[in-house]
C-alpha positions as a Python dict, from the first residue, in 0.01 Angstrom:
ca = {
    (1, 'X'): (0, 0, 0),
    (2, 'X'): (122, -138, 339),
    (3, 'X'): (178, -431, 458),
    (4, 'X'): (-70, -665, 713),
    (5, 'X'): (62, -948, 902),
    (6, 'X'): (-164, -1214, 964),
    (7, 'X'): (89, -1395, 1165),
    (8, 'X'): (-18, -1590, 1570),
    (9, 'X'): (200, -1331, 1690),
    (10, 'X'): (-98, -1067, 1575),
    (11, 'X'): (-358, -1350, 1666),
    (12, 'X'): (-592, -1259, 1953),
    (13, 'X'): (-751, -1592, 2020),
    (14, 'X'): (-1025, -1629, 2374),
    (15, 'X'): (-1192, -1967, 2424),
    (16, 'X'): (-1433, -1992, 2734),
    (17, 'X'): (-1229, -1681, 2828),
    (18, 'X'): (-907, -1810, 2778),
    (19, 'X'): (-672, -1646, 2556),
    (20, 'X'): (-497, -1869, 2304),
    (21, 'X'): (-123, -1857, 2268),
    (22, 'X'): (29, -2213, 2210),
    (23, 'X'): (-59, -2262, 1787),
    (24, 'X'): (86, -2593, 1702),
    (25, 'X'): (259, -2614, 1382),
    (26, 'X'): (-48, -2713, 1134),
    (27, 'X'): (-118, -2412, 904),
    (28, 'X'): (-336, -2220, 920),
    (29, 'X'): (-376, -2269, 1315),
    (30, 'X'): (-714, -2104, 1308),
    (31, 'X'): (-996, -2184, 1094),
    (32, 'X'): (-1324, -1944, 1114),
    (33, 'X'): (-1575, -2039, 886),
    (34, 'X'): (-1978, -2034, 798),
    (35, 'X'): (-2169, -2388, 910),
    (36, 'X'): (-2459, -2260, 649),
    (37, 'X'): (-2538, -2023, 397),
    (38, 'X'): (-2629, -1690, 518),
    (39, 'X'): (-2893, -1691, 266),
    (40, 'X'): (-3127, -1892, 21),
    (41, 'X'): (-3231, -1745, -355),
    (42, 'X'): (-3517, -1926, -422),
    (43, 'X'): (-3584, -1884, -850),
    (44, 'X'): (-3955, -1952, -981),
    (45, 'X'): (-4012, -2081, -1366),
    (46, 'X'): (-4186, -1769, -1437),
    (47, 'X'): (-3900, -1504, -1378),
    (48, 'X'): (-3975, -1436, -1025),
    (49, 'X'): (-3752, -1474, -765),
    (50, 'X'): (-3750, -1514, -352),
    (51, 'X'): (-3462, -1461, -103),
    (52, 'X'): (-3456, -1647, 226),
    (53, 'X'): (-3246, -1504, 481),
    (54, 'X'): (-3097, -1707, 792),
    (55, 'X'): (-3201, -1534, 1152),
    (56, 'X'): (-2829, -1604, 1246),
    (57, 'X'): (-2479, -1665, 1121),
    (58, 'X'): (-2380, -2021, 1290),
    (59, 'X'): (-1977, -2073, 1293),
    (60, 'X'): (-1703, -2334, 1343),
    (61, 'X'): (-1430, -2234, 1469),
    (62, 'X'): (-1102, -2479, 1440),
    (63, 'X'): (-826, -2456, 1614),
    (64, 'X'): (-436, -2627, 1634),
    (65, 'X'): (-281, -2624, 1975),
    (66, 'X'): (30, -2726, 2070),
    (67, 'X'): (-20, -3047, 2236),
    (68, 'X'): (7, -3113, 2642),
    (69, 'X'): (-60, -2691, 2670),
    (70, 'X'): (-162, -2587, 2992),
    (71, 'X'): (-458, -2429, 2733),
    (72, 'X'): (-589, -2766, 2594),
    (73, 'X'): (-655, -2906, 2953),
    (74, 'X'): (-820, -2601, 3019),
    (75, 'X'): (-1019, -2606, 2761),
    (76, 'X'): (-1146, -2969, 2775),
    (77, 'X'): (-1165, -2904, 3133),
    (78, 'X'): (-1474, -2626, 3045),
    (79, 'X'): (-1616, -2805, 2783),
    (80, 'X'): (-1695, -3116, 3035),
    (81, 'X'): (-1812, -2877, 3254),
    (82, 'X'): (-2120, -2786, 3070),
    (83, 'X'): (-2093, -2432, 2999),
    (84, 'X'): (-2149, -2295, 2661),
    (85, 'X'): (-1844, -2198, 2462),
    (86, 'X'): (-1822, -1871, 2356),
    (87, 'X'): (-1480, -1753, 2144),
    (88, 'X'): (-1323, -1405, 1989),
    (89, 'X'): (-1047, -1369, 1753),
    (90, 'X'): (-918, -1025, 1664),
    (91, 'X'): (-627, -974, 1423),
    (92, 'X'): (-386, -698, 1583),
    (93, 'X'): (-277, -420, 1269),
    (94, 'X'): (-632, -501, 1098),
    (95, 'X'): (-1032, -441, 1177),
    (96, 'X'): (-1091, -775, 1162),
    (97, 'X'): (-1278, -939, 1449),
    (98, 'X'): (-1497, -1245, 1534),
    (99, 'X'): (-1694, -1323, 1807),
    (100, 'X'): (-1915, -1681, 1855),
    (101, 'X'): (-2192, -1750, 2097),
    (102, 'X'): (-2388, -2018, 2265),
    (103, 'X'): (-2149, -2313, 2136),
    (104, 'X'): (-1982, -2607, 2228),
    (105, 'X'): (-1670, -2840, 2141),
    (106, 'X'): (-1790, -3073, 1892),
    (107, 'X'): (-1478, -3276, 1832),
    (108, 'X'): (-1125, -3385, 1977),
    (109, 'X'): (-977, -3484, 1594),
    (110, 'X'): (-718, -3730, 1616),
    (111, 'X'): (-376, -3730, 1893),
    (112, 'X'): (-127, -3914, 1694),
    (113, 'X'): (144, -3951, 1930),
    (114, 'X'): (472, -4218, 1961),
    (115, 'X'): (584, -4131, 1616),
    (116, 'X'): (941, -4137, 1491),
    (117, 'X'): (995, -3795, 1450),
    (118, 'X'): (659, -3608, 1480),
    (119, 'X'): (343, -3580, 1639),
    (120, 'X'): (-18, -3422, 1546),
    (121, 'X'): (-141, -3087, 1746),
    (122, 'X'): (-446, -3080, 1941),
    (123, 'X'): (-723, -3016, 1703),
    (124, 'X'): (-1020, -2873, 1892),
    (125, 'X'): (-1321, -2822, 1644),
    (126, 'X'): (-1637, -2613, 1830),
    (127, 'X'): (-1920, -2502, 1660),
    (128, 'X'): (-2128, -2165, 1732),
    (129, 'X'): (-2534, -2125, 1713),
    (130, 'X'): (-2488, -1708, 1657),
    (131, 'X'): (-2181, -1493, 1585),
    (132, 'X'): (-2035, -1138, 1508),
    (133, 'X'): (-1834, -1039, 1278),
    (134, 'X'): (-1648, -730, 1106),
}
């Protein structure tokens, strides 16, 4: 059995084109994750059963940036711009891959700065009508 590492250094992170390379220190950096269920099991009284299958797979895609990156600017910089967001993530040493289409930047979370002794990463949250995945 070998080892995999997961790590940002193995993270392959493009938003509107832009690779990713500034994580902030929130952990995990990157969240990937399923905005509804993939599919519906419908059960009838009488022992029969339906299944109801969704057309696409819709994501939302979270990420933690280091704040005041040249990347965050960018980013909010294409998301007023109008275009749709698109993202991929691929995990160097594994198969793993994502890819999200047709979305857009749904939230800015919360810039806590002029603390004491810390202050919060950029939290970009974007959400994805269709994706890929393996």
């Amino acid at each position: 059995m070998a080892l995999v590492n997961f790590g940002a250094e193995g993270a392959n992170l493009t938003i509107f084109g832009i690779p990713i390379e500034q994580y902030g220190d929130t952990d995990p950096a990157i969240t990937i994750e399923d905005i509804e269920q993939r599919s519906t099991l419908k059960r009838g009284l009488g022992g029969t059963s339906l299944r109801m299958d969704n057309v696409t797979t819709p994501k939302r895609l979270t990420v933690n940036l280091m704040p005041d990156s040249a990347e965050v600017r960018q980013i909010l910089a294409a998301a007023r711009s109008g275009v749709d967001a698109t993202f991929t993530f691929t995990q160097t040493g594994t198969n793993e891959s994502h890819a999200g289409f047709d979305g857009i930047l749904v939230n800015r979370n919360q810039v806590g700065r002029a603390g004491k002794t810390t202050v919060t990463d950029e939290q970009l949250v974007f959400e994805f009508a269709d994706s890929e995945e393996t």
